[in-house]
Backbone as a ProteinNet text record, in pm:
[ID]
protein_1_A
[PRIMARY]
XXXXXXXXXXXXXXXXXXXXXXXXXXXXXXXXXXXXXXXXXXXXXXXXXXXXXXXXXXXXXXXXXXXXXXXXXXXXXXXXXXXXXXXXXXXXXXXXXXXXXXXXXXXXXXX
[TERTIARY]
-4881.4	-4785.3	-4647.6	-4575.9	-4428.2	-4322.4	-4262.1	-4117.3	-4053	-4064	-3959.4	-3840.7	-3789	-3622	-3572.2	-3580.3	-3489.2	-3567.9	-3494.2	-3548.9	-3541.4	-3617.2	-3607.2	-3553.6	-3443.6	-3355.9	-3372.7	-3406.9	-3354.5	-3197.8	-3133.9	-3004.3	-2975.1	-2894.9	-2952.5	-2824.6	-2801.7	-2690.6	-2637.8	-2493.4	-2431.2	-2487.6	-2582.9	-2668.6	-2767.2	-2794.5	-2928.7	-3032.9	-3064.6	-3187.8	-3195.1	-3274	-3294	-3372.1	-3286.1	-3322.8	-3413.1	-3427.3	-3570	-3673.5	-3673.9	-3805.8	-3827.5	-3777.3	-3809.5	-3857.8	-3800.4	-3830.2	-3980.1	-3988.4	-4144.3	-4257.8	-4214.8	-4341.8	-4345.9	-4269.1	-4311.1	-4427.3	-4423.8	-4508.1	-4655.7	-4767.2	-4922.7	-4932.1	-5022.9	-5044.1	-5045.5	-5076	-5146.2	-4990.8	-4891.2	-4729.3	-4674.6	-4702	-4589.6	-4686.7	-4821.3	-4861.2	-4786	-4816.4	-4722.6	-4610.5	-4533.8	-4389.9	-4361.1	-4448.3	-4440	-4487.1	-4576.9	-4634.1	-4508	-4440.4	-4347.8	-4177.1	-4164	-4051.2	-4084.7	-4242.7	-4294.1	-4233.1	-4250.7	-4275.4	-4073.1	-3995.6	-3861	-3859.3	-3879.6	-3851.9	-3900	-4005.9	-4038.9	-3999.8	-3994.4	-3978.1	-3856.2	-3760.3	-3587.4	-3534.6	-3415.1	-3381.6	-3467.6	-3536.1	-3626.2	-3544.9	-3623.3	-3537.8	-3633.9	-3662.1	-3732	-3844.2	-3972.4	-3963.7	-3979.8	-3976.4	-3959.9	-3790.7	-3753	-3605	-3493.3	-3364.7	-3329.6	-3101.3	-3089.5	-2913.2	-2842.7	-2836	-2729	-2593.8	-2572.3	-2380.5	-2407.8	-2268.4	-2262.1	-2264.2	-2383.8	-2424.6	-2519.9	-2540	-2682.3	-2783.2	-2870	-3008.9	-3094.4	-3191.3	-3321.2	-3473.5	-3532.6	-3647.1	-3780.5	-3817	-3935.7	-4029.4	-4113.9	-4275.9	-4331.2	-4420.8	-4551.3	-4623.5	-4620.7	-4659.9	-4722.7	-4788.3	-4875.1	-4785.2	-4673.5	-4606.3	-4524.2	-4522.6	-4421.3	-4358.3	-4236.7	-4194.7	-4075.4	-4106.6	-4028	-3941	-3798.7	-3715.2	-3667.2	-3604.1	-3552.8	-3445.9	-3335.2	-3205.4	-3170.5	-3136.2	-3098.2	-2982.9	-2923.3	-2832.5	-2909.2	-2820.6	-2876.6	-2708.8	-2709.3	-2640.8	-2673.7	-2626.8	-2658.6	-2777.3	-2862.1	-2998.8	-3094.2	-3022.4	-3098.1	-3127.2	-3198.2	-3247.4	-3214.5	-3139.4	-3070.5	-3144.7	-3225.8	-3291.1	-3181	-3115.9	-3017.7	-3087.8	-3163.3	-3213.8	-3335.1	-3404.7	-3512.7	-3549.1	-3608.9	-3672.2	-3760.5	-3790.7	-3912.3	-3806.4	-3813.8	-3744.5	-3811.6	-3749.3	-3810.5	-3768.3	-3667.2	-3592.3	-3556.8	-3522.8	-3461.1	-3370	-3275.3	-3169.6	-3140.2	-3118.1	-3105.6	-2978.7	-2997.9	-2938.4	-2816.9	-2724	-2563	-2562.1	-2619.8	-2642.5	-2715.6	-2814.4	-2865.2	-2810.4	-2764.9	-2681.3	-2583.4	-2457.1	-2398.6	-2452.5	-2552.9	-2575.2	-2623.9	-2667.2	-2658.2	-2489.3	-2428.3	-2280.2	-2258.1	-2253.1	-2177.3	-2263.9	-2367	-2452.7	-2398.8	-2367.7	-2357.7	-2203.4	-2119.6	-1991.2	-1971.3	-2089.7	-2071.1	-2136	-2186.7	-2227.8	-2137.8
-6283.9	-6207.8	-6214.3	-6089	-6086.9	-6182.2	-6244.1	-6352.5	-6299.9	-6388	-6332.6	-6292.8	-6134.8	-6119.5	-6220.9	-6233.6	-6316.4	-6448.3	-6542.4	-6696.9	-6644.5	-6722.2	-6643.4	-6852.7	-6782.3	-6876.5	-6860.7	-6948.8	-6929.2	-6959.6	-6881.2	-6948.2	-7041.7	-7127.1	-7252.9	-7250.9	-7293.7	-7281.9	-7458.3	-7459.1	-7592.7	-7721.1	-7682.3	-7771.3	-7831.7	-7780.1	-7760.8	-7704.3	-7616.2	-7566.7	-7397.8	-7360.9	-7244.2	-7134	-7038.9	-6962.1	-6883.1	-6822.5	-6743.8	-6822.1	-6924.6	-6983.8	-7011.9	-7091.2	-7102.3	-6938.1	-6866.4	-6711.1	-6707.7	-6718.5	-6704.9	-6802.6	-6863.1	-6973.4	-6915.7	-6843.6	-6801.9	-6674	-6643.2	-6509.2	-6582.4	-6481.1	-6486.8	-6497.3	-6559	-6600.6	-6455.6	-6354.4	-6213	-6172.9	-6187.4	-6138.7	-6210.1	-6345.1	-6436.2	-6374.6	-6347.4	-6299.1	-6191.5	-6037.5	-5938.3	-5976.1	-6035.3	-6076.6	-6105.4	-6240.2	-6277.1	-6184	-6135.7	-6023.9	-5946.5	-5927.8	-5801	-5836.1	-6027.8	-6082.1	-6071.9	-6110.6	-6140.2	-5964.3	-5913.8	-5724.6	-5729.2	-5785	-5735.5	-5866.3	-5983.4	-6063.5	-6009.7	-5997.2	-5985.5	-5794.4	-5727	-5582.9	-5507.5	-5635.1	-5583.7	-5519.5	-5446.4	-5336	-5214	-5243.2	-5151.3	-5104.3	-4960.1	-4885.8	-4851	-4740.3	-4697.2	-4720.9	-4679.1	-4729.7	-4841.4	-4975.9	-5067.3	-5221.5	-5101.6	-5204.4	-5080.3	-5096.2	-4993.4	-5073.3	-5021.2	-5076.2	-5070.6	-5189.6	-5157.3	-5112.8	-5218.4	-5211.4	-5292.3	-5294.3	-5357.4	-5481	-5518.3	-5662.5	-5702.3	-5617.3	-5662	-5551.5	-5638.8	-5503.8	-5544.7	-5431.7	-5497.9	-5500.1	-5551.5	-5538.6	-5494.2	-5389.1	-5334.1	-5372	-5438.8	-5494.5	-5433.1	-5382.8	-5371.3	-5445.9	-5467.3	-5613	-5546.9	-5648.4	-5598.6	-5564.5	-5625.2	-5615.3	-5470.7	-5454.2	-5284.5	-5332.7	-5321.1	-5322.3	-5439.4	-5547.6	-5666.3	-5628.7	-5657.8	-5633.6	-5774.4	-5790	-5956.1	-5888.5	-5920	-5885.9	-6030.9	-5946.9	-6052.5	-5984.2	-6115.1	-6025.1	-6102.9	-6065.1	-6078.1	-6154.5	-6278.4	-6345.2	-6455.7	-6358.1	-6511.1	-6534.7	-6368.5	-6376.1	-6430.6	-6443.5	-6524.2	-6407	-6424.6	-6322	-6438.8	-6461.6	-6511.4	-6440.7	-6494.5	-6416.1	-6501.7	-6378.3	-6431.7	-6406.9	-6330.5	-6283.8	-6249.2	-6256.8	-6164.6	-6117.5	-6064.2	-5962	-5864.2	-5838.4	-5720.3	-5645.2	-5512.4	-5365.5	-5335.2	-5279.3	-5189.4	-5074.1	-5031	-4915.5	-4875.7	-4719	-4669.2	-4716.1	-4755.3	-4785.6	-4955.8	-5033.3	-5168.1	-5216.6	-5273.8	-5346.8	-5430.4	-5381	-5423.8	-5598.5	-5688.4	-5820.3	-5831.9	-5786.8	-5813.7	-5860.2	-5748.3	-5690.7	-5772.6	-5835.9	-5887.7	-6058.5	-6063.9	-6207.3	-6203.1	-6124.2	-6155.6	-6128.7	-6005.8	-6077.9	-6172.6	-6276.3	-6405.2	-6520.7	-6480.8	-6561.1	-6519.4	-6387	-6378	-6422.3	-6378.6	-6464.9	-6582.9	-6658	-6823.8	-6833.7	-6760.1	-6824	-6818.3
-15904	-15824	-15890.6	-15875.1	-15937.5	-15856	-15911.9	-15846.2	-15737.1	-15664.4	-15551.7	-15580.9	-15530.2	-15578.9	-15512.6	-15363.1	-15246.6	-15190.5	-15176.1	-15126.5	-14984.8	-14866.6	-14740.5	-14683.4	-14562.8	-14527.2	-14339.5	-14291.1	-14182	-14106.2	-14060	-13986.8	-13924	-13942	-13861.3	-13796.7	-13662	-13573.3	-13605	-13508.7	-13578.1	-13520.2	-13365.7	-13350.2	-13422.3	-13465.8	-13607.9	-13558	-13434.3	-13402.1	-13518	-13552.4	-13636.4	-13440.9	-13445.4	-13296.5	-13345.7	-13483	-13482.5	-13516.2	-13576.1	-13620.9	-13437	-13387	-13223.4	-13180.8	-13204.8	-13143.6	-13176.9	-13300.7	-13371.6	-13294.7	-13293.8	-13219.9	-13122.4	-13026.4	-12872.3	-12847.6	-13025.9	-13030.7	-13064.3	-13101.9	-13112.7	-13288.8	-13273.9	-13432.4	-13487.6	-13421.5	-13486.8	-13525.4	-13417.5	-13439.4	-13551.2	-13591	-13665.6	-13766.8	-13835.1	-13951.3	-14002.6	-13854.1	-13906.6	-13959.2	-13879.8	-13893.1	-14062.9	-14070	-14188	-14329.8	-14293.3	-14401.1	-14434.1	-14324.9	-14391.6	-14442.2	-14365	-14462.7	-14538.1	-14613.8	-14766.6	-14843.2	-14737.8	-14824.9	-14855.6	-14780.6	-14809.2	-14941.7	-14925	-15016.1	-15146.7	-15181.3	-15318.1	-15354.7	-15249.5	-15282.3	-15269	-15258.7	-15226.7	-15343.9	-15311.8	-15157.9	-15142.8	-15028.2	-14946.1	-14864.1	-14794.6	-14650.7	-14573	-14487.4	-14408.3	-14467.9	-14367.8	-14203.1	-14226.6	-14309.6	-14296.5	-14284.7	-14349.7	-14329.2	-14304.5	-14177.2	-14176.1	-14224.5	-14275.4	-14245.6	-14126.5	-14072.3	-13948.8	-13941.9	-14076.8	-14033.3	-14195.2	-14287.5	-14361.5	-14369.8	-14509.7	-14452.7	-14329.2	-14272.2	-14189.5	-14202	-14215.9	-14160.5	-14076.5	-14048.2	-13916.6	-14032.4	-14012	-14047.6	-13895.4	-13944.1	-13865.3	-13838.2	-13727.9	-13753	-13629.5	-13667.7	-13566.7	-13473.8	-13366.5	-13327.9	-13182.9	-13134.2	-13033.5	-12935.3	-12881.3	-12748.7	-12794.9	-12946	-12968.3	-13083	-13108	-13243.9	-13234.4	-13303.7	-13367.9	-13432.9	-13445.1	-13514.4	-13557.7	-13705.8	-13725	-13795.7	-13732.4	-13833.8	-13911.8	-14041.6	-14154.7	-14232.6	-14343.3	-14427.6	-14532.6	-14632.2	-14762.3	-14869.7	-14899.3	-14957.2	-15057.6	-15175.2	-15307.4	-15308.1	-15315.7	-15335.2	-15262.9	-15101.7	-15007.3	-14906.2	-14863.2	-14753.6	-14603.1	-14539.1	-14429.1	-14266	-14227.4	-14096.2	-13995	-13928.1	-13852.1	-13649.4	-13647.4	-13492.1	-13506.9	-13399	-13336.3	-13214.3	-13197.2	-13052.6	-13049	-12959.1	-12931	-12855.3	-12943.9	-12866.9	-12801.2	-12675.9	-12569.2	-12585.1	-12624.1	-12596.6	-12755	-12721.7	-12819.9	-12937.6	-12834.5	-12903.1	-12923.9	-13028.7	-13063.3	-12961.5	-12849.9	-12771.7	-12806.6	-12719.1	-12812.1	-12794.1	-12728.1	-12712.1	-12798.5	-12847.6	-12978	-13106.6	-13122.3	-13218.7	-13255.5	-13136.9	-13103.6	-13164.3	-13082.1	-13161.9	-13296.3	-13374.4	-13546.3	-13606.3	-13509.7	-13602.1	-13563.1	-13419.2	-13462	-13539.6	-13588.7	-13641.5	-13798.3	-13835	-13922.4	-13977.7	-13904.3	-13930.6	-13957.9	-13890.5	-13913.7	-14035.4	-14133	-14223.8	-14331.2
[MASK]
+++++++++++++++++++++++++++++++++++++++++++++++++++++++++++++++++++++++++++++++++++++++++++++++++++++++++++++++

């Protein structure tokens, strides 16, 4: 297999808990595979876009997954060749939820 472009990082808050790796465990082994299958697809296949990775805002993006409950989103940024997973959730709706959203910038600010 070709080298990973990006090391994959989880965010770790100043408590030291990492909130998506916790997010991930609450899902089904079948979800954390998708999940994981398709960090593996941004890590080694970066910079990707649709329909799998979309730009939010500069410096962040969402990554897309398929998942049984509907569609997983994990926002991350990308720093010093690190792929940084800063959130996750299952969308319900159209539109990416401004509390969402909201919590990867202050996740992302703190880094």
């Amino acid at each position: 297999m070709d080298e990973a472009i990006l090391t994959v990082a989880f965010y770790r808050a100043d408590s030291g808990n990492e909130p998506l790796r916790d997010w991930l465990r609450e899902l089904t082994v079948e979800d954390r595979k998708a999940i994981g299958t398709d960090i593996k697809t941004v890590q080694y296949g970066w910079p990707l876009g649709m329909p799998l990775v979309r730009k939010m805002e500069p410096g962040l993006w969402e990554l897309r997954c398929d998942i049984a409950d509907g569609i997983a989103r994990v926002l991350f940024t990308v720093k010093d060749g690190q792929m940084i997973l800063l959130h996750g959730f299952v969308k319900k709706t159209q539109k990416t939820p401004d509390n969402e959203l909201k919590t990867a910038r202050n996740r992302l600010k703190k880094l």
